[in-house]
Each structure stands twice: as C-alpha cells, then as structure tokens.
C-alpha positions, 0 to 999 in steps of 0.5 A, spaced: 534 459 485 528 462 482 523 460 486 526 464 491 527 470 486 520 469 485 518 469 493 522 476 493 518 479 487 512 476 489 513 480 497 515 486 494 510 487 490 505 484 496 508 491 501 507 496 494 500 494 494 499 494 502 501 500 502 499 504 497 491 501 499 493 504 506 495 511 504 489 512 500 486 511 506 489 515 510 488 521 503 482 519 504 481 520 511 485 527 512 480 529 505 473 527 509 475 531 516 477 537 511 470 537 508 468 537 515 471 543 517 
C-alpha cells in the first residue's frame, strides 16, 4: 500500500519536473526569436 502511494508521488513529482524543464525551454526559445527581431 505505501509502495504504491509512493510510486504515485514519485510520477507526479517526475511530470512537475518534466514540465517545468520544457516550458523553460519553451520561455527561452520565444525570449531568443524576440531578441532577434
């Protein structure tokens, strides 16, 4: 039972961290082709 409610935990927290990564990228791609206008 807890195994599983840390395997649940653990996803999430691995998407969060995913996706927070991307959209920095994402920021700082649109910041960079801003710049270069």
């Amino acid at each position: 039972m807890l195994l599983a409610i840390y395997s649940i935990i653990s996803t999430k927290i691995g998407f969060f961290i995913y996706y927070s990564f991307r959209s920095v990228w994402v920021f700082k791609f649109f910041y960079f082709s801003f710049l270069s206008f």
